[in-house]
C-alpha positions in Angstrom: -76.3 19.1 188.0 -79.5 21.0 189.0 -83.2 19.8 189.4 -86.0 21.8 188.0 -88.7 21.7 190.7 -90.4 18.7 189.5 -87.2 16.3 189.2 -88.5 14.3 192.6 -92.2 14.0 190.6 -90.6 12.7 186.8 -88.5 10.1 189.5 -91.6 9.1 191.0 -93.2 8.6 188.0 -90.6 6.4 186.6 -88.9 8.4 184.4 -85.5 7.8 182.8 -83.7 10.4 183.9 -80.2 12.0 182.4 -78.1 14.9 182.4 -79.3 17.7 180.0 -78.1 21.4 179.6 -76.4 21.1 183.3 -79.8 20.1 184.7 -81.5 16.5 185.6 -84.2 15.9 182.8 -86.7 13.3 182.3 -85.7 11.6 178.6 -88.4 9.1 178.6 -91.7 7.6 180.7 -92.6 5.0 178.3 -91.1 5.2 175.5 -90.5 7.4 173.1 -92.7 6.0 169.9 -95.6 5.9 172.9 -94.7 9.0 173.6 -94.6 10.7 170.6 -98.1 8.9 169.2 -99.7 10.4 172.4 -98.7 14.5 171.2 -99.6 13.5 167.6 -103.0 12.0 168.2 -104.0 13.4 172.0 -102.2 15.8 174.8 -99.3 15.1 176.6 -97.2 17.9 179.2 -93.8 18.4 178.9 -91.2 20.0 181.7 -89.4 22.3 179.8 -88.4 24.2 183.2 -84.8 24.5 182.2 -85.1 27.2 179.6 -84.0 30.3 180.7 -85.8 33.2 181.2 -84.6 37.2 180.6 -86.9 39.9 181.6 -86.3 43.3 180.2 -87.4 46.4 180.9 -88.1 50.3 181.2 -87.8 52.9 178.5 -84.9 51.2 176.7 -85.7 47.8 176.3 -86.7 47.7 173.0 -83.7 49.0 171.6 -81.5 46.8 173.5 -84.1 43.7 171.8 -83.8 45.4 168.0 -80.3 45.7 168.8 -79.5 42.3 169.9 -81.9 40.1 167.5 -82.4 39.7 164.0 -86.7 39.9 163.8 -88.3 43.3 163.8 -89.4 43.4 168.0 -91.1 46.5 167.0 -93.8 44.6 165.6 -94.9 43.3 168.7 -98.0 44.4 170.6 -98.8 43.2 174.4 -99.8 39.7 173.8 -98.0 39.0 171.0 -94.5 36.7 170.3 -92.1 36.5 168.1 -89.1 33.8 167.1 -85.6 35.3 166.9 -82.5 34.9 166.9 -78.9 36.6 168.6 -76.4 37.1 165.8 -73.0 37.3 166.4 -70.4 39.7 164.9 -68.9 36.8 162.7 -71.7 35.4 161.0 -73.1 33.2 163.5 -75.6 32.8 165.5 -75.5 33.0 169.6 -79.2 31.1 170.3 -82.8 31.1 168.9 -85.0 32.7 171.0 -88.9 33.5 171.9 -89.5 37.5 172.8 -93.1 38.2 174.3 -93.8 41.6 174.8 -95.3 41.5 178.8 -96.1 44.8 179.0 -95.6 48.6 177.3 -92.4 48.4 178.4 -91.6 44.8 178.8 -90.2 42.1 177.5 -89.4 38.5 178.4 -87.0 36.6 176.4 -87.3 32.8 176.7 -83.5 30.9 175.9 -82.0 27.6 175.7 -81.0 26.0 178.8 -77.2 25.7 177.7 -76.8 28.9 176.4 -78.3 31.1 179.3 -75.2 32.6 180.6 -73.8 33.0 177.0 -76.7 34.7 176.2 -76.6 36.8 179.3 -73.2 37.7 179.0 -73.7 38.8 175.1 -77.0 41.0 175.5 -75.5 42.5 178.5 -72.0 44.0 176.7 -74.8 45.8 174.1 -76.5 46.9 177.0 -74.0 48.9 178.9 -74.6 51.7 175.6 -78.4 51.1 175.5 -78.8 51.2 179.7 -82.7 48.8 179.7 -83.1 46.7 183.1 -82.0 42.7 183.0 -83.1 40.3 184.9 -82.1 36.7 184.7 -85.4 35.4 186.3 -84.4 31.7 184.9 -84.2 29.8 188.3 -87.1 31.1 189.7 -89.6 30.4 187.0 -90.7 26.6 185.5 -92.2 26.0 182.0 -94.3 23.6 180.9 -95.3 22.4 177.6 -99.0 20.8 177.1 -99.0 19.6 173.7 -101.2 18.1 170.7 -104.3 18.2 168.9 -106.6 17.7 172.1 -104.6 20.4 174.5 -107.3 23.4 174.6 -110.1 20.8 175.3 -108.4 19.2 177.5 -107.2 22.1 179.6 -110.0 24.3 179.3 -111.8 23.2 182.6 -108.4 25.0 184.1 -109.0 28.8 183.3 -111.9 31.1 182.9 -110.4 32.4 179.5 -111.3 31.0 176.6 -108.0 29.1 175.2 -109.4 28.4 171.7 -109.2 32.6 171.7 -105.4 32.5 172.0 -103.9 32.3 168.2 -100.6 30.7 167.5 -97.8 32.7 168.9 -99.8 35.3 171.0 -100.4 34.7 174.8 -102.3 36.0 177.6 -101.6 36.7 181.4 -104.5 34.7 183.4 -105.8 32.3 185.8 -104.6 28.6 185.6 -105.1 25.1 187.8 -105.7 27.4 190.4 -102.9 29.9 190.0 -104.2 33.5 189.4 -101.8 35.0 187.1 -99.7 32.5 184.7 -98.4 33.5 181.1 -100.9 30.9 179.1 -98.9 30.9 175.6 -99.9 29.8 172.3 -96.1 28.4 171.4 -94.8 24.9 171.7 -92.0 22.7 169.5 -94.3 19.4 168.3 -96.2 21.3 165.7 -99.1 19.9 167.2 -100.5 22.7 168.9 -100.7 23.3 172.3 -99.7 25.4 174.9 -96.5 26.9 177.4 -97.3 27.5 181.0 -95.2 29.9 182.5 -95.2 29.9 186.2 -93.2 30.1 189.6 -91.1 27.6 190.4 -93.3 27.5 193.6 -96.7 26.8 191.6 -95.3 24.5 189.2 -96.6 20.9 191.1 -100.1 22.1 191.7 -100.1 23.4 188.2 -98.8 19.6 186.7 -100.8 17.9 189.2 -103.9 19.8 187.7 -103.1 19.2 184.4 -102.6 16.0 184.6 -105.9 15.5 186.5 -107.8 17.7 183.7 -106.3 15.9 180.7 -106.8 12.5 182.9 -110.2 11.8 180.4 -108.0 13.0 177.2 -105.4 10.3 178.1 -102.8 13.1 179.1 -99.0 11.6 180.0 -96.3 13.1 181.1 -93.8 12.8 178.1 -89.4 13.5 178.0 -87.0 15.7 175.9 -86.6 12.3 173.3 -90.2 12.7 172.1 -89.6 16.7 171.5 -87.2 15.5 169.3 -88.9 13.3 167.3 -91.3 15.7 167.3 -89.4 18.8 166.6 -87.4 17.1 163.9 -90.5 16.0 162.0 -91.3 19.7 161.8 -87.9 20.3 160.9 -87.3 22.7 163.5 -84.0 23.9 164.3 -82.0 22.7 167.7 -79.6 25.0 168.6 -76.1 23.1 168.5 -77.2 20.1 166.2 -79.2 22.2 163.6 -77.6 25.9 164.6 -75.1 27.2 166.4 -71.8 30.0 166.3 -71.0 29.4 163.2 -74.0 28.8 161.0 -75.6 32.0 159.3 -79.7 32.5 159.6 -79.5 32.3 155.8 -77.4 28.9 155.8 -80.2 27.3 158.7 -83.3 28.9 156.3 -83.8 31.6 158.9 -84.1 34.7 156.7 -87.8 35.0 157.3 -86.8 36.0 161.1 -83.9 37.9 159.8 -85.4 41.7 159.2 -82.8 44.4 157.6 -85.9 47.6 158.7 -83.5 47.9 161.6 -79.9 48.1 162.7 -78.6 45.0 164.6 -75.5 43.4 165.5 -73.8 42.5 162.0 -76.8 43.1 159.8 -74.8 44.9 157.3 -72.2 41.5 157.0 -75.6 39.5 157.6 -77.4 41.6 154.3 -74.3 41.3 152.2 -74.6 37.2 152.3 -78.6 37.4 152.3 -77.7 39.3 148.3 -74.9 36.4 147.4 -76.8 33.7 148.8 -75.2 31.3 151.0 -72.5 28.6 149.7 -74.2 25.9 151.4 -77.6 25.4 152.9 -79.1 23.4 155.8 -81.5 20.5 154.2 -84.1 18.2 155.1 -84.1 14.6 153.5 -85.7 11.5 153.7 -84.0 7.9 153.3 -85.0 6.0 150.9 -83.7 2.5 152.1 -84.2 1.2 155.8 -81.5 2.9 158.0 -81.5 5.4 161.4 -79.2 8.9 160.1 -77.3 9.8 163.5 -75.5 13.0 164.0 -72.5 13.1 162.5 -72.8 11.3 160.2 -71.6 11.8 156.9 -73.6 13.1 154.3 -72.2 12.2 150.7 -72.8 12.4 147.0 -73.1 9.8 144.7 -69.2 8.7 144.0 -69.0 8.8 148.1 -67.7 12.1 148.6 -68.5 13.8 151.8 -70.5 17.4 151.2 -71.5 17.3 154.3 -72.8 15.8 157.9 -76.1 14.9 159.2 -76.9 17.6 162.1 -79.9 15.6 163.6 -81.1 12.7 162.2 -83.6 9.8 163.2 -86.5 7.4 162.6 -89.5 9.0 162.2 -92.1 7.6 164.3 -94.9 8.7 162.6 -93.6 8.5 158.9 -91.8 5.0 159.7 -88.1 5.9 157.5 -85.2 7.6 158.3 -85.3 11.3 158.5 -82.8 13.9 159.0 -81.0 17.6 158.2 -78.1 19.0 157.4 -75.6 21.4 155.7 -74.6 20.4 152.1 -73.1 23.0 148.8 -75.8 24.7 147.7 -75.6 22.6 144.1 -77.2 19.9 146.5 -79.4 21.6 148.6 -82.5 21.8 145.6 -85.7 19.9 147.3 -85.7 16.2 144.8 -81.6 16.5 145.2 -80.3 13.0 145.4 -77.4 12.7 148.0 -76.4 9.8 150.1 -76.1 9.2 153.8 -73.2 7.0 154.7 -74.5 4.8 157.8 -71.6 2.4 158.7 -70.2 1.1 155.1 -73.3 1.8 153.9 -74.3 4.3 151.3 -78.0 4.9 152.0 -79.5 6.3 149.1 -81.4 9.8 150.3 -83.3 12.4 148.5 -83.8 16.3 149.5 -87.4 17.3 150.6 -88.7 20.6 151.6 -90.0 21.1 155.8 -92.4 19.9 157.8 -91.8 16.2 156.9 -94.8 15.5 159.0 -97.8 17.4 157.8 -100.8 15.8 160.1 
């Protein structure tokens, strides 16, 4: 099991600690309704330092990135980033992804924790026809996540740019809590705004000590991976391997918008084919309608209690109060007002198709 560089700090601060992607991650502080109130309605920092991290560079890096991912990474500028995904050759998908383009001829790819060396080992066998440099600069860089509706007033008293200038999905290179050059990124998955601190493993304590010193009049807390849940499932954002995975298509998981056919990539022809048939089933979002917690896994049914399908996350939204979930179903059920049922124990809770974000704060 491996410790981010903060593991010793989240223990001291009495965090509930468990095994995550192959490293030791802080679940919860206080709660995870607590929690997720405090990224709703104020700030609260995140250690998100077991994503992985790719640089690539040199004259061929961007047509090893068009080659490997489905959005159009030509479309980038320096300060810009983009979600993507790596298709594979059989319909699938290897992760979700965040490209930022660093420099004219750089890029750094940001990855889920327990997919790095899959994703390595997959961008790498396009590469040995494309030739850009790799680096796998995952265990020397942590990532933190200061998120909600109070982050750039709280943080501003940290950097001498202004952070209301950064727009959603763009990013700058600059001075932060006292580190000169940090990647200060306009990203995050709460849908409550906010920021991603990228920085060396090395800087990483003075940089949460700071922050939580700065955001100390904002009512800052430290908050675990079971509020970015909450959170990201509110938004309905995709989790690779509940929502996504190798054998979901983008245009199954409602990822055609990042799926761009201006370009060649690996099995965009198979990949445009479908997107012209339209999927035979379709990743949903839907609400219960009767008291009840959807888990993963279980069943999703229809009306006679006939499984269609299986809940892919599922819980109780904190700030809606009812069950919430998604997950794949025929595409005769997948219309948003679609009644289906969700089959909780020997209960047949009674649920109804709605379109994304559930929240909408």
């Amino acid at each position: 099991m491996k410790n981010t560089a903060l593991t010793d700090t989240h223990v001291a601060l009495g965090a509930k600690m468990v095994p995550f992607a192959g490293y030791n991650m802080p679940v919860s502080y206080e709660g995870v309704n607590a929690e997720h109130e405090t990224v709703r309605t104020g700030v609260g920092v995140f250690d998100v330092s077991h994503m992985g991290e790719f640089l690539i560079s040199g004259p061929n890096a961007l047509a090893l990135i068009q080659k490997v991912t489905s959005n159009d990474a030509s479309k980038l500028t320096i300060g810009k980033a983009q979600y993507s995904c790596l298709p594979n050759e059989n319909g699938g998908i290897v992760d979700d992804l965040i490209v930022y383009q660093i420099k004219e001829e750089q890029y750094l790819l940001v990855v889920n924790a327990s997919n790095i060396q899959k994703d390595w080992d997959h961008i790498s066998k396009y590469n040995k026809d494309i030739g850009a440099e790799m680096r796998d600069i995952s265990e020397d860089y942590s990532l933190l996540a200061i998120q909600g509706p109070k982050a750039v007033e709280a943080m501003q008293s940290l950097s001498s740019h202004d952070l209301s200038e950064i727009k959603f999905y763009n990013f700058i290179v600059g001075d932060f809590a006292g580190i000169e050059h940090v990647i200060i990124s306009a990203t995050g998955y709460t849908g409550s705004g906010g920021f991603e601190i990228y920085c060396k493993n090395s800087e990483v304590k003075q940089v949460w000590d700071k922050v939580l010193q700065a955001g100390a009049n904002f009512g800052i807390k430290p908050i675990g991976l079971a509020a970015r849940d909450t959170l990201r499932l509110e938004m309905g954002y995709c989790l690779y391997g509940n929502d996504i995975d190798d054998t979901t298509s983008p245009f199954e998981a409602g990822l055609g918008w990042i799926t761009k056919f201006t370009k060649d990539f690996v099995n965009s022809e198979a990949l445009e084919d479908e997107k012209r048939r339209t999927p035979e089933r379709k990743l949903i979002a839907f609400e219960l309608g009767e008291k009840g917690i959807p888990r993963q896994g279980y069943n999703i049914v229809d009306g006679q209690g006939k499984k269609i399908g299986e809940v892919t996350s599922g819980t109780m939204s904190p700030s809606l109060q009812k069950g919430i979930g998604m997950g794949y179903v025929p595409k005769v059920f997948a219309d948003v007002g679609s009644n289906i049922h969700i089959q909780i124990r020997k209960n047949r809770v009674p649920a109804t198709v709605v379109k994304t974000p559930f929240y909408k704060g």
